[in-house]
C-alpha positions in Angstrom: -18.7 12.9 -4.6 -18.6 11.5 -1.3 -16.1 9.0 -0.7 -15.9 6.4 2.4 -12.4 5.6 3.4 -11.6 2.6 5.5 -8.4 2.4 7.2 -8.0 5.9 7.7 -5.5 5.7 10.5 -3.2 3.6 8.9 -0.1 5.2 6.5 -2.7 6.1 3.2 -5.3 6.7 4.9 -3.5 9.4 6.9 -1.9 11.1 4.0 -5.3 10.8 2.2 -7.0 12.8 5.8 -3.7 15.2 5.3 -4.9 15.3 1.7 -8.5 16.4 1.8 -8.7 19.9 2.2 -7.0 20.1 -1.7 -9.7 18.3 -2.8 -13.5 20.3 -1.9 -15.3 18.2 -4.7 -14.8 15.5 -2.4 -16.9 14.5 0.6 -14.8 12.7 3.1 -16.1 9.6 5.6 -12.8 8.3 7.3 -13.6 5.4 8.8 -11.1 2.5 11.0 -12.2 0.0 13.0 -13.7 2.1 15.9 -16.1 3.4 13.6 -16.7 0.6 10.8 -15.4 -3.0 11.2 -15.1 -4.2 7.5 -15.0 -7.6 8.6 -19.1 -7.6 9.5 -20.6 -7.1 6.4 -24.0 -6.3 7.8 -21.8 -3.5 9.7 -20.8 -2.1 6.4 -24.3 -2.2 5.0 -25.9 -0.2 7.5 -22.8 2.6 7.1 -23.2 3.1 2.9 -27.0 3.2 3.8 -27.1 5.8 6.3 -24.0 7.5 4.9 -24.4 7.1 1.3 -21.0 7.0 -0.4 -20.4 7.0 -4.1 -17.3 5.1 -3.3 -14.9 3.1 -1.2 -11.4 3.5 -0.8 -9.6 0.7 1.3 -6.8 1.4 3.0 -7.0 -0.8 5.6 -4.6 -4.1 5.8 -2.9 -6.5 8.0 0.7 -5.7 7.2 2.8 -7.6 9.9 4.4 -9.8 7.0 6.0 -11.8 10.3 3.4 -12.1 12.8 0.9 -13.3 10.1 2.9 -16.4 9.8 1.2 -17.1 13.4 -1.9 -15.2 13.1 -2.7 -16.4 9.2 -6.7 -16.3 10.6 -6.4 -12.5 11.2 -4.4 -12.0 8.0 -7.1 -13.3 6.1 -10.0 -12.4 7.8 -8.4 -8.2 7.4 -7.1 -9.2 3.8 -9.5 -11.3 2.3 -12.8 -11.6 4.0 -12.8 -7.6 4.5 -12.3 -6.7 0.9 -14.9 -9.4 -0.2 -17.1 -8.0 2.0 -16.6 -4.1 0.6 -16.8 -5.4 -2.7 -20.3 -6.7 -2.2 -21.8 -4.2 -0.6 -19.9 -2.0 -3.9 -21.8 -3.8 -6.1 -25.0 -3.6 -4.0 -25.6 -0.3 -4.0 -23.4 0.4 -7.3 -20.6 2.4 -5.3 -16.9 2.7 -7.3 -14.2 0.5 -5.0 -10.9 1.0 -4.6 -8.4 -1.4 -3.0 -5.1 -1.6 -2.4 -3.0 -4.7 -2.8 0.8 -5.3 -2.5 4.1 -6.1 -4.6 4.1 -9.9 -2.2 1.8 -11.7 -4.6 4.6 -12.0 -7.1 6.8 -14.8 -6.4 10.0 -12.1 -6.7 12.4 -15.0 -8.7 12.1 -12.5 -11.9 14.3 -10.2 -13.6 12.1 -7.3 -15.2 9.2 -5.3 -13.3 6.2 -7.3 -13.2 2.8 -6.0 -15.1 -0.6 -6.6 -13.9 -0.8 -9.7 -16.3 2.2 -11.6 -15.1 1.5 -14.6 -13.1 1.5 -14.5 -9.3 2.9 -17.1 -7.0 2.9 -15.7 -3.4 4.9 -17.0 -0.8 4.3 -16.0 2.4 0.7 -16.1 4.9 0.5 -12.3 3.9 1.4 -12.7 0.6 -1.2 -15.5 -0.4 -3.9 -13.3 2.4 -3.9 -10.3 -0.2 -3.8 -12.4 -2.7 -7.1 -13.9 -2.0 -8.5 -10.8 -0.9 -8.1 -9.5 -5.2 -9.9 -12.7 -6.1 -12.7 -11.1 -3.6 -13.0 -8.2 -5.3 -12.7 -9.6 -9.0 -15.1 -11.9 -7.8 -17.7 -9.6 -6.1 -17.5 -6.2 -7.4 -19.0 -4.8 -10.4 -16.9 -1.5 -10.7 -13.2 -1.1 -9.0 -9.5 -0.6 -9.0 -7.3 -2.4 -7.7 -3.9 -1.0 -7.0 -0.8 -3.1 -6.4 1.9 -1.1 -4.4 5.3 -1.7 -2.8 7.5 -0.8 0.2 5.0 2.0 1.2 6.2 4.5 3.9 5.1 7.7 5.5 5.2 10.3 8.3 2.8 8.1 10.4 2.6 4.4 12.0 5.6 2.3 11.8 7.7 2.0 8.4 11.4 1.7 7.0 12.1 5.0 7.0 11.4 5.5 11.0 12.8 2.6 11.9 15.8 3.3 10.1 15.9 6.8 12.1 15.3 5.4 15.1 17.8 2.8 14.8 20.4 5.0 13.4 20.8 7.6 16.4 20.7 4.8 19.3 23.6 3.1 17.2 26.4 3.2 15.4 26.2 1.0 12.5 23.2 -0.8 11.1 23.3 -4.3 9.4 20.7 -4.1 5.9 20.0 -6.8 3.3 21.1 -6.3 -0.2 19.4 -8.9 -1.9 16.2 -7.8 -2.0 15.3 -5.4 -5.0 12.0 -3.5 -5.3 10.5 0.5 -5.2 10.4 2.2 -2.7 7.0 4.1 -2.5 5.8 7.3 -0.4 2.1 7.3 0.8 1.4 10.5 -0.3 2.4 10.2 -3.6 0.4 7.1 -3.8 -3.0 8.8 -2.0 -2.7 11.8 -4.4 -2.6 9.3 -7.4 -5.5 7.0 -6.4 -7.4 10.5 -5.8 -6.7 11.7 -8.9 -7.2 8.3 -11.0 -11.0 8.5 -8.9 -11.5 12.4 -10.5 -10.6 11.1 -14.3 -12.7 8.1 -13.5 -16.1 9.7 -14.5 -17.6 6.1 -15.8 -15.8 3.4 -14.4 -16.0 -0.2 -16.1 -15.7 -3.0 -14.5 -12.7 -4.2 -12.5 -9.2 -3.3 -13.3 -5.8 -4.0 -11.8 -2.7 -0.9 -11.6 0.2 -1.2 -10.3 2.0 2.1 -9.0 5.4 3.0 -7.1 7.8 5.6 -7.3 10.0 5.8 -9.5 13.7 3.7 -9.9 14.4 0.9 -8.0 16.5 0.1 -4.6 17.4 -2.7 -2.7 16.9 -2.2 1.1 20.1 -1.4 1.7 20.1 1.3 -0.8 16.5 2.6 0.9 19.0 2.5 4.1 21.7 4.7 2.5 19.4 7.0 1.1 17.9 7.6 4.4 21.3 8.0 6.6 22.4 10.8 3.6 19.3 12.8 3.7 18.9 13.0 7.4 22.9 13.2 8.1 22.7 11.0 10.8 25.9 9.6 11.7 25.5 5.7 11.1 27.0 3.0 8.9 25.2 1.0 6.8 26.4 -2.4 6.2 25.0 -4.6 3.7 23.9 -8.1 4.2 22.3 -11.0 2.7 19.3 -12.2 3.0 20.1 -15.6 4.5 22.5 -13.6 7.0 19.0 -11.9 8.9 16.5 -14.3 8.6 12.6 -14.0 9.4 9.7 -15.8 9.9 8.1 -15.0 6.6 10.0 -15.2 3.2 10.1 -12.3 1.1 10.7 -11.7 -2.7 14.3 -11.1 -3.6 12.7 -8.8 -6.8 9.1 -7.3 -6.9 9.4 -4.3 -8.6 6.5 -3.1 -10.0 6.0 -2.0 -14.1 3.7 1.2 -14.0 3.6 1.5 -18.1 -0.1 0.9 -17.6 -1.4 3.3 -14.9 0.8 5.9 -16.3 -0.6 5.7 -19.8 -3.9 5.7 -18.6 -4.1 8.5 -16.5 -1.0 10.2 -17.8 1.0 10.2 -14.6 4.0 11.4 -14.0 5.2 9.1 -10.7 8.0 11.2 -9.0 11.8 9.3 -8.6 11.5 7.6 -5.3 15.0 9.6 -3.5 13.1 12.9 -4.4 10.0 11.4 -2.0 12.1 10.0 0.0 13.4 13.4 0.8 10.1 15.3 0.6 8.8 12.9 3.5 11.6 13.5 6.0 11.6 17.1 5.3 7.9 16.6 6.6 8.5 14.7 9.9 8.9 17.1 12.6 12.4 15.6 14.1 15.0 12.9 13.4 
C-alpha cells in the first residue's frame, strides 16, 4: 500500500517518518508544503495522479490556537479548505483518507469524556476552523477516518513538553493553569495507532469519526509536574487559574476524550499517558 502523508514535518508526521521502517508493507510519500500545497486542489490532483497513493494521511494543521484569533483566513484556509480539498480528490480516485482533528470542537463545559456523538460547540477561530474542516470531509469523501486527538506532543516542533524544559532550566519556578482538564497525548503513540487502524482496515466504509488519547487524564499543571519529576530539573511548579494567565483564544476548561469506541474496534490497548510521557523524554537527546 502506498500511502501519501501530508504534513510530514510537523509533530505526526515526524513520528510517522521515524515510524516507517517498522512498517515494509507500506509505501511512504511524505509530503509538506514544499512539495504539495493542500490548499490548491489542482496541486493535489496532479500528485495522486503521478504518484498514485491508496491513501492520505493528513497531518498537516494550523495549530497556533492564539495567532489564529488574528489570522482566522489562514486557520481556515490550512483547516478547512485543505481537508476539503484532500477529501475530494479521496473520493476522486477512490483513495482511503485519514484526518486528524482536535479535542477544541467540544465546548469543554462537561463533566464526562466526550464520544464521537456528543454535540460540539467550539469556541475559539481554531476551534470552529477544524471544526469546519470535518464537515469537509463528511461532506466530500467517500471512504475516511477521522481522528479527534488532544494535547499532542513530541520530540519535534514546538510542544508542552519542550517548552516546559526550556522554561524550567532558565528559571526557577513556573506559574501553570489548573483549570483546565484533558489527556495528554504522545505523537508516536498516536502515528502507530492510525498506522495500525489503516492495516486492519482492509475494506473501509464510508466515513467514520475516533477519538484517541493516552490514557488518564491531567490538567496542565499536572502535565507540568509530570514533566519537572521525570527530567529532575530543579523548578517549582505553581498552579494557577485560568483567568490569572489569560490569552487571546479561549480554551475548554474539560475536553477529555472517551476512546470506548476506537479501542473496541480495533482492540487497542492506548498506553497511560505518564508512561509516554516518560518514553518521549527518554527519546530527546538533552534537557
Amino acid at each position: 500500500m502506498k500511502i501519501l502523508v501530508t504534513g510530514s514535518n510537523g509533530q505526526l508526521g515526524s513520528e510517522l517518518k521515524l515510524l516507517a521502517p517498522e512498517y515494509p508493507g507500506f509505501d511512504f510519500l511524505f509530503t509538506d508544503v514544499g512539495e504539495l500545497d493542500i490548499t490548491d486542489e489542482i496541486a493535489i490532483d496532479s500528485m495522486v495522479l503521478k504518484e498514485k497513493p491508496d491513501a492520505i494521511i493528513n497531518c498537516a494543521a494550523y495549530t497556533a490556537v492564539d495567532k489564529a484569533e488574528k489570522e482566522e483566513s489562514m486557520a481556515y484556509l490550512i483547516n478547512a479548505k485543505a481537508p476539503g480539498n484532500l477529501a475530494k480528490i479521496a473520493a476522486r480516485y477512490n483513495l482511503f483518507l485519514v484526518h486528524i482533528s482536535t479535542d477544541y470542537v467540544f465546548g469543554g463545559t462537561g463533566y464526562r469524556p466526550y464520544s464521537e456523538n456528543d454535540k460540539k460547540d467550539p469556541v475559539s477561530v481554531y476551534a470552529k476552523s477544524k471544526n469546519a474542516g470535518e464537515a469537509e470531509v463528511l461532506t466530500h469523501a467517500k471512504t475516511a477516518l477521522i481522528i479527534r486527538t488532544s494535547w499532542l506532543y513530541s520530540e519535534f516542533g514546538n510542544n508542552f513538553v519542550k517548552t516546559i524544559i526550556k522554561y524550567a532550566k532558565e528559571r526557577g519556578a513556573l506559574n501553570v493553569i489548573y483549570d483546565q482538564i484533558g489527556s495528554p497525548t504522545y505523537a508516536r503513540d498516536l502515528a502507530q495507532t492510525i498506522l495500525a487502524v489503516i492495516q486492519k482496515c482492509a475494506k473501509p466504509k464510508g466515513v467514520n469519526i475516533y477519538h484517541y488519547a493516552n490514557e488518564g487524564v491531567a490538567s496542565w499543571y499536572d502535565f507540568a509536574q509530570a514533566i519537572i519529576e521525570i527530567t529532575g530539573i530543579p523548578c517549582k511548579i505553581k498552579p494557577v487559574e485560568t483567568h490569572e494567565y489569560p490569552l487571546p483564544a479561549a480554551r475548554p476548561f474539560y475536553s477529555v476524550l472517551n476512546k470506548a469506541k476506537v479501542k473496541q474496534a480495533f482492540n487497542l490497548e492506548i498506553p497511560y499517558w505518564r508512561d509516554s510521557l516518560a518514553d518521549c523524554i527518554g527519546r530527546l537527546k538533552s534537557f
